[in-house]
Each structure stands twice: as structure tokens, then as C-alpha cells.
Phi, psi and omega in degrees: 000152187241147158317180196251351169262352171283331176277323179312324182250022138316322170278329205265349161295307205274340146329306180293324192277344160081050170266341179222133182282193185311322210291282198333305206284331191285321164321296178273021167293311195259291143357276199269051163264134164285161191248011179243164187273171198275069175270138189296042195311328195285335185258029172252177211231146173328120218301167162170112198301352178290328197270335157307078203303173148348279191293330207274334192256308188298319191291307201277318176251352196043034166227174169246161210296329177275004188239022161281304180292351180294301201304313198316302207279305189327295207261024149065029185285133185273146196305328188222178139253110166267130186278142227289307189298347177090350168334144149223141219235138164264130189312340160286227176044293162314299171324300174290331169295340177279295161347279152308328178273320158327319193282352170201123203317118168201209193217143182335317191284000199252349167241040165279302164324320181288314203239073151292155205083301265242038191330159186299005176281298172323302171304308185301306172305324175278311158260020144289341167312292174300325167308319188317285189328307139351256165342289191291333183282301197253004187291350162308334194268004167213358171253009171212150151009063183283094151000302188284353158229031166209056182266140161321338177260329206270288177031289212288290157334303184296311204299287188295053137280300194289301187287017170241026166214018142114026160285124211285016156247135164261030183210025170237157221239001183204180178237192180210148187192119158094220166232074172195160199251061177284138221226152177323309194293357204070002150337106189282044145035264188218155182210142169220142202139211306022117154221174148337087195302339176273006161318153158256168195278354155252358148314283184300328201278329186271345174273342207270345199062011199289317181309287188319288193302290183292352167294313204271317243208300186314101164183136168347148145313327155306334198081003185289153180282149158264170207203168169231165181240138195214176167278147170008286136016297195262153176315136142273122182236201176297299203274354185216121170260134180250166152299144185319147167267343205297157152337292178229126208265154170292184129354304207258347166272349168278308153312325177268326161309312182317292203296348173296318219262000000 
């Protein structure tokens, strides 16, 4: 099927050979014009990580160039992706374009030099693929109970992180905001969603199973409980802490939120 810039000139031969008139041609000119804008995409030359320098990938990908086929292997990225559309994208190629779109706020048409060949359809379909793709192999590891970063010793550490930079609870190891978990180290804990954003967030907390999760596992090598701290917003319970509810706070109840918030 041809484009809509392959029928314009199409129109504009036949036009110059005086197969349509003037009426005919400005009519279908305007008529087959896109309503997206026109980018030359065919005259940048094709992605290739060889061609990538050093500096061009840190920059660009935030990874460094030798530790791309590591990430590649990590996150089980497959040789290839076929596209809704029959494309077939080769998976580094995807893999860096997910990169490059992530690593700084920008718009499809804005990496086309870099993934050349590629129209903004093609980018787009290709890098919601890979997020999909992404999401469905490894996405457990942050929407249920991960062991290997929420073990009774790694806990312990984040809580004692946390009091040592003056939070008046010593046992608590996360902060919880939304539908997420952020743990000292920068970590992403735990997360549940999609949701609504005019949800309220204890609302998101009782669907999310979170409680639950923290009923069973939060707790010390010791056995002592550990807790995450959240706003208002949230229950107060053993394992999840808030801010004072009174009206009016003493000194030292003002003072331990602040150092909470």
C-alpha cells in the first residue's frame, strides 16, 4: 500500500503529464496531505550499536556500551520483535530505543536520527512492545513479595539507613506513596497498578494486598515488626506508620513528623 507521500507524487506526475486538472489535483493534494507531520526518516542511516560511540551510549542510554549485551542477557530480551504491523526490529535495537526514550522526556519524531529506517509508528509499536515484554517476564519482582530485596537482613539495613539520618522510627525500612514502595537504596519494593489517579490511596492499599504482604514477611531478623511510613492518607497500623493525627501537635510531635516527611 503506498503512502500518503508516495500518492502526492504520484499526483504531481500526473498532473505535470496533464492526466488531472488543476481543480482535480489541488483537491486530491489536500485530500491525501497527513495529518502527522512528515519526517524523512529513510535518509538517516540505520540503528547499529557498532557505530555507537562510548560517550554517545552513556549519554544517550545512561548504560555503558559494554554493559548492553549484559543488560540485554539480564532482561531475557529475545533476538528479535515482530510487530503488530509484520515489522521485525531486532532486540538490541529495541532495547536501546527503550532506553533513549526513557532516559530523558522527549517525543518519538525526536529519536529518529539515532533509529534510522524506523517511521514514528514503527518506534512507538516497537517500544511499547518491548516495556510490554519487559513487564510480562519480570514484572513479579516488583508486583508480589521479592525475597531478594525484601529479606529480614536486607529490611534491617534499609530501617537502620533510615534512623541514621535522624528518622525518630528504627524500624521502619520504606516509604509507601501512591501505589508504591520506595526503599532507601532507590528501589522500587513494591508497586500495584495501573490505577485511577482520583482513587484515594487507602483505597489503592486495600486492593494492592500490601498489608497482607506486610502482615506475613516485614519483620526483623529478630522478629521484631518493621513498618513503611506513608501520609495521612494511610491506616495506622503495626507494619504502616503515619503521621500524628491530633489537631494540634506538641513540640516533639511536630518534630518527629518533620523528621518522618
Amino acid at each position: 500500500m503506498s503512502s500518503f507521500r508516495e500518492f502526492r507524487e504520484l499526483l504531481v506526475l500526473s498532473y505535470d503529464s496533464k492526466f488531472i486538472s488543476d481543480t482535480e489535483f489541488c483537491f486530491l493534494y489536500e485530500y491525501f496531505m497527513s495529518k502527522n507531520p512528515d519526517f524523512c526518516y529513510e535518509t538517516y542511516p540505520a540503528f547499529s550499536l557498532d557505530d555507537v560511540e562510548e560517550a554517545e551510549c552513556k549519554a544517550e542510554f545512561r548504560v555503558l556500551k559494554q554493559d548492553l549485551p549484559r543488560l540485554r542477557e539480564a532482561l531475557r530480551i529475545p533476538a528479535n520483535f515482530k510487530l503488530e504491523q509484520r515489522s521485525i526490529c531486532d532486540g538490541m535495537e529495541g532495547l536501546c530505543m527503550l532506553l533513549r526514550r526513557v532516559c530523558y522526556p522527549c517525543r518519538y519524531s525526536d529519536i529518529i536520527p539515532r533509529f534510522g529506517g524506523r517511521p514514528v509508528s514503527v518506534i512507538s509499536l516497537l517500544t511499547n512492545r518491548v516495556i510490554d515484554y519487559i513487564f510480562d517476564t519480570h514484572g513479579y519482582l516488583i508486583s508480589e513479595w521479592n525475597e531478594t530485596i525484601l529479606n529480614p537482613v536486607a529490611m534491617q539495613s534499609y530501617a537502620d539507613a533510615i534512623a541514621r539520618k535522624g528518622a525518630p522510627l528504627d524500624n521502619c525500612f520504606g516509604f509507601v506513596d501512591g501505589t508504591s514502595v520506595a526503599l532507601p537504596n532507590g528501589l522500587i519494593g513494591h508497586l500495584f497498578g495501573p490505577t485511577e489517579g482520583r482513587r484515594h490511596d487507602a483505597e489503592i492499599l486495600a486492593e494492592s494486598g500490601l498489608l497482607q504482604d506486610l502482615q506475613n514477611h516485614a519483620y526483623s531478623p529478630t522478629g521484631q515488626p518493621l513498618c513503611i511510613y506513608g501520609d495521612l492518607a494511610y491506616p495506622l497500623r503495626v507494619h504502616l506508620q503515619t503521621p500524628f493525627r491530633e489537631a494540634q501537635l506538641r513540640p516533639l510531635m511536630h518534630e518527629s513528623s518533620k523528621n518522618c516527611s
